[in-house]
N, C-alpha and C positions, 0 to 999 in steps of 0.2 A: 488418552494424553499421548501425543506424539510432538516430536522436533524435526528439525531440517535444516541438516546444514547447504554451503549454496551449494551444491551440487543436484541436491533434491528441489532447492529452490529453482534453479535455473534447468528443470525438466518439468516446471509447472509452470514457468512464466516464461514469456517469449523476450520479456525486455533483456536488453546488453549495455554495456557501457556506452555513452554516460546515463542512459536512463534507468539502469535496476537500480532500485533506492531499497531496495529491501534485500538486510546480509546475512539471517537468519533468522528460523523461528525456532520460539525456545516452546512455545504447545499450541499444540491445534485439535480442537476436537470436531472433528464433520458434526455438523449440521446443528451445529452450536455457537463456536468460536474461533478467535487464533489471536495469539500472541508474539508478534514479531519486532525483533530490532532492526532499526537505520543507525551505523556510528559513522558521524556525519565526522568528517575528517577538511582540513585547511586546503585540501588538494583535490575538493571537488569542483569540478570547471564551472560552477556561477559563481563563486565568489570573487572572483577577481573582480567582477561587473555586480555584486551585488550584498555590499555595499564595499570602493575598495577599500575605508577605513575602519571600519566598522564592519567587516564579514557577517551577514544574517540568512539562512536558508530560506528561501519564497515561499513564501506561503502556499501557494499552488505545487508545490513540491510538497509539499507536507501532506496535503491533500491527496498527489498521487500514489505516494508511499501510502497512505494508508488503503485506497484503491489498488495498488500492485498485493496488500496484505490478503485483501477480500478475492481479490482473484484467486490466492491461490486457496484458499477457505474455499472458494467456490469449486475448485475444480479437489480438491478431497472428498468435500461432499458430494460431487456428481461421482467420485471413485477416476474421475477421466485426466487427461492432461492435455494442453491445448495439440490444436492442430493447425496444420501449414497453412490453407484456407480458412481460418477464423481468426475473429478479432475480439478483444473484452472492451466496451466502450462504455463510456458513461453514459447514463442519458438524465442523469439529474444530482444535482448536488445542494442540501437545502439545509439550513440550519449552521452555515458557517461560521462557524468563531475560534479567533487566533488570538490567544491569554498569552503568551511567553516567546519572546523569539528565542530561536534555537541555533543556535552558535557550532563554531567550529570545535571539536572535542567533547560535544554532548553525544550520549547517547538516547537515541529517537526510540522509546518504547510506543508500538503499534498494536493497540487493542480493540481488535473487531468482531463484533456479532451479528449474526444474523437476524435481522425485525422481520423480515417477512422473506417468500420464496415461492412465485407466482407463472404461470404460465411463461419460463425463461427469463422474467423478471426479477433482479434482487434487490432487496432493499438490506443496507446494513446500516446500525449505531457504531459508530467508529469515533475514537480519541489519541490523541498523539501525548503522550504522556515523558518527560524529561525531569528525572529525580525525584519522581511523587507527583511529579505538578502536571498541571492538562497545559499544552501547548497552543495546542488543534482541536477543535472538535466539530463533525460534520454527521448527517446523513448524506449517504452513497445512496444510488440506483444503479445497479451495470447491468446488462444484459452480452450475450454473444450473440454474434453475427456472421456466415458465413462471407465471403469475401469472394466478388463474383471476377470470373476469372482467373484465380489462385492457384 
């Protein structure tokens, strides 16, 4: 069982503002799981455009958050951390469903595992979870890439 605050996050994940959506993990165990928060706050730059009366975090954001969670799952269990020439990309997203929108002052509980881990290919069960309740729920595929010319 381990944690990460962002400091540790942001030397496992390449994302910066406005795209790190993930502000700490509260346990990660390699080659099992991880447990991370998003506190989604009124002063993140979509809401103004989505929606302005009614502020709702995108669905597709909710999705990458828990894709930025599996990234760094992924790179504990390789023991590695990214590199200047690599990229984490999705290459599939299956099984998507969005239960609850997720509002400004909730906090995004991200819980990721590991279903499979194949020739550089990962498959993870992943849930976005806000006070109990499932928000988000998808399978992830990411794999790494190096980045030619980098």
């Amino acid at each position: 069982m381990d944690s990460m605050d962002i400091n540790g996050i942001l030397e496992h994940l390449p994302h910066r503002y406005p795209f790190l959506l993930v502000d700490r993990v509260l346990d990660v165990v390699p080659n099992e799981r991880i447990h991370a928060i998003k506190n989604v706050t009124v002063n993140e730059p979509f809401f103004p455009g989505h929606f302005p009366r009614y502020p709702v975090m995108p669905g597709v954001l909710i999705v990458e958050a828990l894709a930025q969670a599996a990234a760094i799952l992924s790179f504990k269990t390789l023991n590695s951390k990214p590199e200047a020439n690599s990229v984490y990309y999705f290459v599939g997203i299956d099984g998507a469903r969005f239960k609850k929108p997720v509002l400004p002052g909730d906090q995004l509980h991200l819980h990721v595992s590991i279903a499979r881990y194949s020739r550089g290919l990962w498959k993870f069960k992943a849930e976005a979870k806000v006070d109990d309740q499932i928000a988000a729920e998808a399978e992830l595929m990411c794999t790494m890439r190096t980045i030619e010319g980098a």
